[in-house]
FITI-716668 format. One record per residue (C-alpha): residue in three letters; z, y, x. Coordinates in steps of 0.02 Angstrom, whole numbers, plus 50000, padded with zeros to 5 digits. Each point is the difference from the previous one (the first is absolute). Layout:
<pts>
{pt ALA,{Z,Y,X}}
...
</pts>
This chain:
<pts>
{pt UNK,{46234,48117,47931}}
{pt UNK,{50110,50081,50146}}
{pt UNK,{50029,50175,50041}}
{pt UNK,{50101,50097,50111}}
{pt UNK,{50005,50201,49978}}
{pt UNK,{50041,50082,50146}}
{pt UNK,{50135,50134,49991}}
{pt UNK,{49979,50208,49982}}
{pt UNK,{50008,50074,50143}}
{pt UNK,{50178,50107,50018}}
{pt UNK,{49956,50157,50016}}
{pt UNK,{50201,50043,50073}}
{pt UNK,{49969,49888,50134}}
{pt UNK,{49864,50051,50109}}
{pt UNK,{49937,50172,50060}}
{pt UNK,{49830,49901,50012}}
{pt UNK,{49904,49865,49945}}
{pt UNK,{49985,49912,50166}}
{pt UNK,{50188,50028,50031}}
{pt UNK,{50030,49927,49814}}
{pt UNK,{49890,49832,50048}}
{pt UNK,{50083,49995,50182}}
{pt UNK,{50159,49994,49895}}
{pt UNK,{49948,49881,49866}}
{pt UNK,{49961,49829,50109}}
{pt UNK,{50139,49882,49971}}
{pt UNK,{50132,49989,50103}}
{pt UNK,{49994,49843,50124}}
{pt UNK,{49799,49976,49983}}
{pt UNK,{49941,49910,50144}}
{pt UNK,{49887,50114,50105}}
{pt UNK,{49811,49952,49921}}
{pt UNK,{49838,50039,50077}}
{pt UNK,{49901,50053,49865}}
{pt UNK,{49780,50026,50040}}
{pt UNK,{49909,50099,49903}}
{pt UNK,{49803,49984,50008}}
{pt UNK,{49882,50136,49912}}
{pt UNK,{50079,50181,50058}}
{pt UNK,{49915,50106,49876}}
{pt UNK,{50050,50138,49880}}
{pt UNK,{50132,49850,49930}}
{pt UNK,{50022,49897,50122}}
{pt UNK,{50081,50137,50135}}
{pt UNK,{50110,50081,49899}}
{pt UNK,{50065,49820,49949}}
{pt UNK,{50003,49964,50175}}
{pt UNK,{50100,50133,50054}}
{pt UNK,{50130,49985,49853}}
{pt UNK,{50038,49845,50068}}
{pt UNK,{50033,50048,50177}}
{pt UNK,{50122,50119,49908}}
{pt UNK,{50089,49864,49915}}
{pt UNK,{50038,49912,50145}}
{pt UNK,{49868,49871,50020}}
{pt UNK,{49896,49965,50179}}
{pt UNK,{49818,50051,49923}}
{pt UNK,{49864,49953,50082}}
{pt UNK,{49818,50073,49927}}
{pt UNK,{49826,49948,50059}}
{pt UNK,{49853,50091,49934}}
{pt UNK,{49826,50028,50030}}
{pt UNK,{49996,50203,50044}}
{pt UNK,{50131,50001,50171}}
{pt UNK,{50047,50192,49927}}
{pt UNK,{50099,49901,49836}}
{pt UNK,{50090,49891,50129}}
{pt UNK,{50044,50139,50101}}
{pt UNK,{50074,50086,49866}}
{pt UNK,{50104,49863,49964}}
{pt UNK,{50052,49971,50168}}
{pt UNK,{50053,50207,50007}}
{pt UNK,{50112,49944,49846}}
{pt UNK,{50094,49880,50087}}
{pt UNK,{49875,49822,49974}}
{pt UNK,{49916,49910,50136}}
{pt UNK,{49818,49955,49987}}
{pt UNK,{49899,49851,50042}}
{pt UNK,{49831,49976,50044}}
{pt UNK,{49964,49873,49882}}
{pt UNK,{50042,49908,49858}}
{pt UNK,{50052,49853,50084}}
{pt UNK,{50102,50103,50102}}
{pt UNK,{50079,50102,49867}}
{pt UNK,{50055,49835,49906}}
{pt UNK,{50050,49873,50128}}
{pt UNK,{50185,50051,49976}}
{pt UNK,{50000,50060,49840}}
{pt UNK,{50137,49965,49860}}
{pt UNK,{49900,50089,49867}}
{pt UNK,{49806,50045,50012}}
{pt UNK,{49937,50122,49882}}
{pt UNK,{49818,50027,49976}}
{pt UNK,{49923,50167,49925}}
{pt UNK,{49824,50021,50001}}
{pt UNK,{49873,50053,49879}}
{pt UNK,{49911,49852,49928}}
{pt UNK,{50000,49781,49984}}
{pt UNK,{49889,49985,50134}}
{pt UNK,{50125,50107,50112}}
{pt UNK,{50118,49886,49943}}
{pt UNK,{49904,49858,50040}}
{pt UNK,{49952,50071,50174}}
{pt UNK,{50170,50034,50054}}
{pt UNK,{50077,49854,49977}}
{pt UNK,{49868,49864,50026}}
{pt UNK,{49930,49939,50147}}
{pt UNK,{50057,49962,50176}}
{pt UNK,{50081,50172,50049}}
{pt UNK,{50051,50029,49806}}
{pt UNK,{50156,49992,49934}}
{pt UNK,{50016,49823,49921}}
{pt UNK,{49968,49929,50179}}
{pt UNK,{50115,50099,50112}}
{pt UNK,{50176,50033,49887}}
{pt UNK,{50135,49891,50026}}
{pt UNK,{50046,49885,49856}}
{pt UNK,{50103,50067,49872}}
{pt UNK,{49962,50192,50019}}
{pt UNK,{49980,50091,49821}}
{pt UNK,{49817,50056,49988}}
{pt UNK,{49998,50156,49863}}
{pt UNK,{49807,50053,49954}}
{pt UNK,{50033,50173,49959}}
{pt UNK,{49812,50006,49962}}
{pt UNK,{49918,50042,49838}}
{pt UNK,{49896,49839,49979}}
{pt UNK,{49916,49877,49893}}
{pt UNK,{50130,49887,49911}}
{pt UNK,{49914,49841,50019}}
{pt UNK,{49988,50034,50181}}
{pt UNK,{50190,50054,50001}}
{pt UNK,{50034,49826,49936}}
{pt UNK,{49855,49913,50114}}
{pt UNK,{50073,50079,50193}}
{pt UNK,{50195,49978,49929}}
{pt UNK,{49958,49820,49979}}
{pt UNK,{49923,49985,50176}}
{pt UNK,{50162,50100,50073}}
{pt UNK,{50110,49857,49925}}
{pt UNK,{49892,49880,50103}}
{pt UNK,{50014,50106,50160}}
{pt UNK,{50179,49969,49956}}
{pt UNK,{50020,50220,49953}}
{pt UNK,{50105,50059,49833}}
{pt UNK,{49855,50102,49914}}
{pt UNK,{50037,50139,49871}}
{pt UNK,{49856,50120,49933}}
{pt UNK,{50118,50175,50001}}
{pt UNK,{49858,50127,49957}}
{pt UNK,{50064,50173,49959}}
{pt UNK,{49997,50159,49906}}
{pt UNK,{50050,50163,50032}}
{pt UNK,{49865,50079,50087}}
{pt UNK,{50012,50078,50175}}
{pt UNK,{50156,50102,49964}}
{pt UNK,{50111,49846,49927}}
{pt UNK,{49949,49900,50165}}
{pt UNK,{50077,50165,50095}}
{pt UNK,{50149,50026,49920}}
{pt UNK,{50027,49807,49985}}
{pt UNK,{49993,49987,49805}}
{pt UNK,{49858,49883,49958}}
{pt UNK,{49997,49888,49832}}
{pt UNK,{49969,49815,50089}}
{pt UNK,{49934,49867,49889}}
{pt UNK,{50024,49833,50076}}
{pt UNK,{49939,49833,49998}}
{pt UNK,{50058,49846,50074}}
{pt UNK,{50147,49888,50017}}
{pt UNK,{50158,50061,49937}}
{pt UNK,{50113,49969,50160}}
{pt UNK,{49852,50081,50092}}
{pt UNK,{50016,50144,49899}}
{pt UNK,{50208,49992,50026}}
{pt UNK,{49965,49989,50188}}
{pt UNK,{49882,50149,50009}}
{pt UNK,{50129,50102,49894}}
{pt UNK,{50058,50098,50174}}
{pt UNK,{49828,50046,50036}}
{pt UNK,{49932,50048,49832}}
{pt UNK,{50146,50113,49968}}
{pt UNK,{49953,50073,50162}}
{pt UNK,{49839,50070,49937}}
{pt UNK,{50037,49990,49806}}
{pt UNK,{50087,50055,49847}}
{pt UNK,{49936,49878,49853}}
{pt UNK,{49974,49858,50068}}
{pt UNK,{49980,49860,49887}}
{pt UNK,{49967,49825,49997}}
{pt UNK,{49844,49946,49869}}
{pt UNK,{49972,49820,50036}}
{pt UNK,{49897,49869,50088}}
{pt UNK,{49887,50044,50136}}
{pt UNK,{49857,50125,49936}}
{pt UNK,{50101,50087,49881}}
{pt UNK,{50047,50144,50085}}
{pt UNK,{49810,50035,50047}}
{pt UNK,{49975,49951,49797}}
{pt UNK,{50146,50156,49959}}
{pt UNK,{49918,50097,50148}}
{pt UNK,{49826,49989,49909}}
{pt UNK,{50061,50054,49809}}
{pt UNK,{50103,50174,50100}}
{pt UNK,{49842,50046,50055}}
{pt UNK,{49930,49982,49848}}
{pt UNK,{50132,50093,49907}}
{pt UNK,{49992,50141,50161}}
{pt UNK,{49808,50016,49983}}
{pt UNK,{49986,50027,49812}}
{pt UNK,{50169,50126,50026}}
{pt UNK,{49898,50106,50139}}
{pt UNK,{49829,50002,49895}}
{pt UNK,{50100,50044,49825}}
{pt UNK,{50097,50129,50130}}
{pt UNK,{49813,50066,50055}}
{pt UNK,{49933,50001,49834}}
{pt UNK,{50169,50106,49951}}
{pt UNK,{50002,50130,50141}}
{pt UNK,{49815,50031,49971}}
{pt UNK,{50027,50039,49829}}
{pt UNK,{50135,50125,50022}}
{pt UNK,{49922,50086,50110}}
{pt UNK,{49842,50011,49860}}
{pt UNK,{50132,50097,49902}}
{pt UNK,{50078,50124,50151}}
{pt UNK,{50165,49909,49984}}
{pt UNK,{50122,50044,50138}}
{pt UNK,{49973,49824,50049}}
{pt UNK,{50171,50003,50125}}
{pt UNK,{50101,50024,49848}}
{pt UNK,{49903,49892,49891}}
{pt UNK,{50018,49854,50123}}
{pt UNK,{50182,50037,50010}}
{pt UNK,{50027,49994,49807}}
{pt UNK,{49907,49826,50004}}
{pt UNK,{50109,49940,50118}}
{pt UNK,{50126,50015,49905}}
{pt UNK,{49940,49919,49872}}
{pt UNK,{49917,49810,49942}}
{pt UNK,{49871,50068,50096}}
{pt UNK,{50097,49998,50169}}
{pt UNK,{49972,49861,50126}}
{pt UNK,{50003,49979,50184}}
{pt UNK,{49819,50026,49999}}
{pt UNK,{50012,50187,49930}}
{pt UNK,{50135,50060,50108}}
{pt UNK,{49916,49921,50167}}
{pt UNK,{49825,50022,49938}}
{pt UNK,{49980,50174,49905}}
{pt UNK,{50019,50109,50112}}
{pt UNK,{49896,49924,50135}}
{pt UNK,{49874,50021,49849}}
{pt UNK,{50028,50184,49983}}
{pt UNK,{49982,50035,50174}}
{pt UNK,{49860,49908,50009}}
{pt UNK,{50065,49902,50145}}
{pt UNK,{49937,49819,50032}}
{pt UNK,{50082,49975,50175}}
{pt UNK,{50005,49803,49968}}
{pt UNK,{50198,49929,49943}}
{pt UNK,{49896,49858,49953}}
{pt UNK,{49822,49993,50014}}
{pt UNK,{49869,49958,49857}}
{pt UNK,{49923,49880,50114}}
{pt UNK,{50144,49901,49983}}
{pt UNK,{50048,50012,49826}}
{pt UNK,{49825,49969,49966}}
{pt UNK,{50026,49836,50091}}
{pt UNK,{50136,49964,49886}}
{pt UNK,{49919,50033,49845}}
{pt UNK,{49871,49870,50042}}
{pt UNK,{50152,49886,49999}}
{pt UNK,{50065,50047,49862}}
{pt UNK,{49822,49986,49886}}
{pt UNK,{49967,49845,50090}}
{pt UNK,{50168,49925,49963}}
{pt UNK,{50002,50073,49821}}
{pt UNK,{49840,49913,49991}}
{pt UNK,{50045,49824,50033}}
{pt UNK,{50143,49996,49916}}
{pt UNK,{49919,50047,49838}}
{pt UNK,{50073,50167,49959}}
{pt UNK,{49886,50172,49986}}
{pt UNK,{50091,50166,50089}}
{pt UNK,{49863,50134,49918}}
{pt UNK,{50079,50157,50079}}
{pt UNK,{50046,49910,50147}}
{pt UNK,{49801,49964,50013}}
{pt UNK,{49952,50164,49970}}
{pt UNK,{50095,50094,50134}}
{pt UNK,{49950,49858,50106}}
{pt UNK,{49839,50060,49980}}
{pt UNK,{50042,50179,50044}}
{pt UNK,{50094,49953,50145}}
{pt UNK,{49867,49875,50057}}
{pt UNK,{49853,50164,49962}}
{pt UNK,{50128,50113,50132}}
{pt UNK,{49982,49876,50116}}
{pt UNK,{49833,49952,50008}}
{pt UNK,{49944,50206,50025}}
{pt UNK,{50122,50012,50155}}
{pt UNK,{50178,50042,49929}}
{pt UNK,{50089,49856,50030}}
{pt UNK,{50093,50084,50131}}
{pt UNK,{50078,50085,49882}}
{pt UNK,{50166,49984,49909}}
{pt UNK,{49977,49932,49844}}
{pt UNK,{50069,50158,49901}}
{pt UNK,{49816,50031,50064}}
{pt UNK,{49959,49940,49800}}
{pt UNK,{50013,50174,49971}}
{pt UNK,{49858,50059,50101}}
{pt UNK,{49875,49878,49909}}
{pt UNK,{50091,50041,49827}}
{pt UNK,{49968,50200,50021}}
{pt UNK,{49824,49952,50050}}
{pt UNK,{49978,49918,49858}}
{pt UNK,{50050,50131,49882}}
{pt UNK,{49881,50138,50096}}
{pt UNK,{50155,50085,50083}}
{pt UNK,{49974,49977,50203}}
</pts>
């Protein structure tokens, strides 16, 4: 297996993160038009980190207000996808689920139709891996270079341009896409064949869902006890205990603030893949299954508009302290 890590950032070399990636695109890279389809609470901030690194960005999305946006930041808009691709180097695709996937890039006026041969397509999607490895396949034959690139990092990694990127696909794809993904990344790393990044992408939300619910479960008792639960989170943090979770996660909890980084709806989508996937290959993921079913209970009474730190809501109900 291949990797590639992408750099630290130097902190001695930019007064900001956007003037950091500006100054970070190799020297002597041909001029690339780069579209980006799916403008959401990823998708724009990835959009507009590339406009600061240099890159012609191009974004199409359903809502005109995202596109807008992007245009304010120094993109262009289309008005539709086969307009937003026709002169694309690189297309990358973020929307929520495989049948957005599907939709976008199927079809007469999707993208498999209208790109030019030989543009990198990058599904930045959090999708099913057998459908990963199904529409990469069918890219090959519309003569594309498919990689699955999902991400993680959450709203504020996509801002400041720091997302982990787990990729799939060939390896002198992945070398090509190198300017790009460092554009909009920090880890970015290379985990075989086409479907495994949406495979890796599948066990981090695993790992993040069972982190938030222990997280919940923790917070709630603490506050049983009339801890000072700022300091006790800090102390944690400090500890084994301490993840990325806890320091972007607890305090939302304590503040009872659910404004959506990443909504339950979706990472209740993504546990389905990940119990489905668990289930054909063979292998049993217990907790994974149980906060599955929490996250799935959230959703189905009207919270999936919530961020998923919204475990903790359900989690004090449950213990009688709403």
């Amino acid at each position: 297996m291949r990797f590639r890590l992408a750099g630290p950032l130097s902190a001695d070399a930019r007064p900001g993160l956007t003037d950091h990636l500006q100054h970070e695109r190799p020297k002597g890279l041909p001029m690339t038009n780069v579209t980006v389809i799916g403008l959401g609470i990823m998708g724009l901030p990835m959009a507009k980190n590339l406009v600061n690194a240099g890159f012609n960005v191009t974004g199409f999305n359903r809502s005109q207000d995202k596109i807008d946006a992007l245009v304010a930041a120094g993109g262009k808009g289309a008005s539709s996808i086969a307009e937003s691709v026709q002169d694309a180097d690189v297309i990358i695709t973020m929307v929520p689920d495989s049948p957005d996937v599907e939709g976008v890039v199927s079809g007469a006026e999707g993208v498999f139709a209208n790109a030019k041969s030989g543009a990198l397509w990058i599904d930045a999607s959090s999708i099913r891996p057998d459908v990963a490895v199904r529409l990469s396949a069918a890219a090959r034959e519309a003569g594309l270079r498919p990689l699955d690139g999902p991400v993680s990092g959450g709203e504020q990694g996509a801002i400041d341009g720091v997302l982990s990127i787990m990729v799939g696909g060939e390896a002198a794809d992945f070398e090509a896409a190198q300017p790009v993904l460092n554009a909009v990344g920090k880890t970015i790393v290379h985990v075989g064949p086409s479907g495994s990044g949406q495979t890796v992408k599948a066990a981090n939300q695993l790992i993040v869902a069972v982190n938030i619910q222990a997280l919940a479960e923790a917070v709630v008792f603490l506050e049983a006890y009339g801890v000072d639960t700022d300091a006790a989170l800090k102390v944690l943090g400090g500890g084994l205990a301490g993840s990325k979770v806890l320091d972007q996660k607890g305090q939302k909890m304590l503040d009872r603030n659910f404004d959506p980084g990443f909504r339950l709806a979706l990472h209740n989508k993504d546990l389905g893949i990940v119990t489905s996937a668990a289930r054909e290959a063979g292998v049993v993921v217990p907790l994974g299954s149980a906060v599955a079913q929490l996250v799935s209970s959230l959703v189905a009474r009207g919270d999936g508009g919530l961020d998923h730190s919204g475990l903790f809501k359900l989690t004090t109900e449950l213990a009688g302290k709403n």
